[in-house]
TORGUSE-483200 format. One record per atom (N, C-alpha, C): atom name; x, y, z. Coordinates in steps of 0.001 Angstrom, whole numbers, plus 500000, padded with zeros to 6 digits. Each point is the difference from the previous one (the first is absolute). Layout:
! residues N
   a      px      py      pz
  CA       X       Y       Z
...
END
This chain:
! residues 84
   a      px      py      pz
   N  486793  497918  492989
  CA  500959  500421  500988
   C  501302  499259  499742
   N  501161  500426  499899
  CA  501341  499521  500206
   C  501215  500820  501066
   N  500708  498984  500160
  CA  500688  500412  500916
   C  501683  499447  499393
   N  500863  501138  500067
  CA  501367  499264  499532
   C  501213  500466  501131
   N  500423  499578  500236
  CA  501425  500097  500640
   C  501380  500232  499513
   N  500583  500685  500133
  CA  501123  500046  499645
   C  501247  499496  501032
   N  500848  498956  499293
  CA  500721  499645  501544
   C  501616  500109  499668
   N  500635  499440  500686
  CA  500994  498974  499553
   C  500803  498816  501327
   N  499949  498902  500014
  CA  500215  499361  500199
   C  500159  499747  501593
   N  501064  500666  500390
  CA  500271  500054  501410
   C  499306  501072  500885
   N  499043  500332  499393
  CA  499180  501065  500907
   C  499301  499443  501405
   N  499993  500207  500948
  CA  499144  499678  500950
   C  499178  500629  499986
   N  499627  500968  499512
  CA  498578  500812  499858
   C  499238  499578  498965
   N  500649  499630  498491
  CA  499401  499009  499088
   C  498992  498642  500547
   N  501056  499421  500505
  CA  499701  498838  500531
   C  498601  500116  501233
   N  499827  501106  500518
  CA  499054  500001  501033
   C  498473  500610  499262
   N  500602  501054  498759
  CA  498655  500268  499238
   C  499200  498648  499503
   N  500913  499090  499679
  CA  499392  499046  499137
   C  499422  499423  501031
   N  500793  499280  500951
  CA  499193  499500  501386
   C  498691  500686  500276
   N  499740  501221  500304
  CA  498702  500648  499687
   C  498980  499291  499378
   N  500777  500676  498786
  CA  498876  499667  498872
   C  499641  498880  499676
   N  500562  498911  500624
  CA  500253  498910  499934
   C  498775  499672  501012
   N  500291  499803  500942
  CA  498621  499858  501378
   C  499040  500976  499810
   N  499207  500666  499129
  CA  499276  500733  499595
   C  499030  499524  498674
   N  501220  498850  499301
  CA  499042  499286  498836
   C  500420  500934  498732
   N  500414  501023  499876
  CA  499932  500825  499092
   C  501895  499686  498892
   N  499416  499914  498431
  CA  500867  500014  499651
   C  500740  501137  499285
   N  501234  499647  499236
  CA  500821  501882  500010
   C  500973  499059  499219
   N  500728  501254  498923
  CA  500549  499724  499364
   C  501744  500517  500464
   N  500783  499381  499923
  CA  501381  500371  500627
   C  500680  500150  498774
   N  500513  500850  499582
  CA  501470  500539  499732
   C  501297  499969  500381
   N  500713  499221  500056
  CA  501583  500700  500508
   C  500561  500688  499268
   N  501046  501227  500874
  CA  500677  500415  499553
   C  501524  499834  500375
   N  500463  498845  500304
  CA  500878  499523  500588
   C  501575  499953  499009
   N  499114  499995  498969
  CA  501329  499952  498090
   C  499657  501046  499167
   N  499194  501001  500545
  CA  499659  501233  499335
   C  499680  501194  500764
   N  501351  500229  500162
  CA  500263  502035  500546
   C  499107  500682  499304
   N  499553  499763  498867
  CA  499401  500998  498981
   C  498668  500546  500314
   N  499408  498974  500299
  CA  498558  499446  500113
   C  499700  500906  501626
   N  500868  499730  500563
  CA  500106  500161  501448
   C  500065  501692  500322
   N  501099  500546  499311
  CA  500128  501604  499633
   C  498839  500498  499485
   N  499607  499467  498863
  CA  498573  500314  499724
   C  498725  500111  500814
   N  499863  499171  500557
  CA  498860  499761  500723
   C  500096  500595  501080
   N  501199  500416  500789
  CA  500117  501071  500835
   C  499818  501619  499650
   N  500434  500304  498786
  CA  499846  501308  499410
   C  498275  500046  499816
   N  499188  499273  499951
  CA  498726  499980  499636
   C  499082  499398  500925
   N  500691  500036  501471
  CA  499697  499558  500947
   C  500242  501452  501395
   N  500307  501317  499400
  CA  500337  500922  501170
   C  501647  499555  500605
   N  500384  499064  498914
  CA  501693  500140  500664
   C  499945  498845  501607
   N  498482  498813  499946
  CA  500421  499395  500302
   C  501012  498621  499796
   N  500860  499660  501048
  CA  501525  499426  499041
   C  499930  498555  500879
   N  498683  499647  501059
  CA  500708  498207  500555
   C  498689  499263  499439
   N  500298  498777  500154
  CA  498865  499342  499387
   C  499739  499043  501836
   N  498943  500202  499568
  CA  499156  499531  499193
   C  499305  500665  499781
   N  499334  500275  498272
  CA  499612  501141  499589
   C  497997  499710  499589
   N  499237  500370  500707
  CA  498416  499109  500051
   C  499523  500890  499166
   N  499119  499332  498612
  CA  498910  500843  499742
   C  498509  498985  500103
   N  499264  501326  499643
  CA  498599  499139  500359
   C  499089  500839  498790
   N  499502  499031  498909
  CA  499623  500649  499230
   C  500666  501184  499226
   N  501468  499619  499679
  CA  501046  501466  499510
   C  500320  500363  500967
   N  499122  500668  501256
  CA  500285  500832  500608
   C  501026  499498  501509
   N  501185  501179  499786
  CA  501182  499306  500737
   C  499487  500216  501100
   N  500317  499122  501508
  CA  499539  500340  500888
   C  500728  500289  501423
   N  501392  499478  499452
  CA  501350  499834  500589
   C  500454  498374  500505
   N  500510  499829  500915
  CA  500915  498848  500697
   C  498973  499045  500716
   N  500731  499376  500786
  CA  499513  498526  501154
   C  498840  501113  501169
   N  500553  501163  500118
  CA  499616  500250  500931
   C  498707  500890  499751
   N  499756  500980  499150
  CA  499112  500704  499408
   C  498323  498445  499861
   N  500760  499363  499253
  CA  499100  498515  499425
   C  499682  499501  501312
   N  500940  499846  501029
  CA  499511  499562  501557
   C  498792  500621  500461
   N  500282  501167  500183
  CA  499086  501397  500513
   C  499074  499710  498820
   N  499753  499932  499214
  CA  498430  499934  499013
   C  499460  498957  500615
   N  500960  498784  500609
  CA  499342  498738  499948
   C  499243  500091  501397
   N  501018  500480  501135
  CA  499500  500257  501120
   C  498674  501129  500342
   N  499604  500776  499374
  CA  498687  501244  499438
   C  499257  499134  499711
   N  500021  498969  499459
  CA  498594  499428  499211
   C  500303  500692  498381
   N  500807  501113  499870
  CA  499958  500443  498553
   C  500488  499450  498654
   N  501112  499071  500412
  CA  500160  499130  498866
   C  498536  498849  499602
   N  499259  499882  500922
  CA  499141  498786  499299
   C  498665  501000  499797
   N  499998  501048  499847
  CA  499177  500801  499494
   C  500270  500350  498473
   N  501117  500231  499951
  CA  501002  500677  498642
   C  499452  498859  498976
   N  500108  498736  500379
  CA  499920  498990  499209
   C  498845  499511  500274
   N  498741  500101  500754
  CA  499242  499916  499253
   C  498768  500734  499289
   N  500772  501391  500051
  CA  499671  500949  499402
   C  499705  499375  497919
END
């Protein structure tokens, strides 16, 4: 199982995923895209044209923002996903 983030810096939604994932025990790999538009355009075009970060996948699979990752966490479905 992996988990990566996409952030950049001054996000308050960044900052609260990690908090999450953080009090959860679980680790994740972060990305910024804070010095790379490129990366960022990209990953939105291959994301359904989503364009804020924080951008969550879980196992590849994108899953969206702070709040999508909230709602898994609050379901019980994120700690299923993983230990699937």
């Amino acid at each position: 199982m992996s988990i990566k983030i996409i952030t950049t810096a001054i996000c308050p939604f960044c900052i609260a995923a990690k908090r999450l994932l953080s009090a959860r025990n679980l680790q994740w790999e972060e990305i910024s895209v804070d010095h790379d538009p490129e990366l960022r355009q990209g990953l939105s075009r291959e994301n359904g044209g989503w364009r804020t970060v924080p951008m969550i996948f879980i196992d590849e699979e994108f899953i969206g923002g702070y709040s999508e990752l909230r709602q898994l966490d609050e379901s019980g479905e994120l700690r299923e996903r993983l230990s699937a």
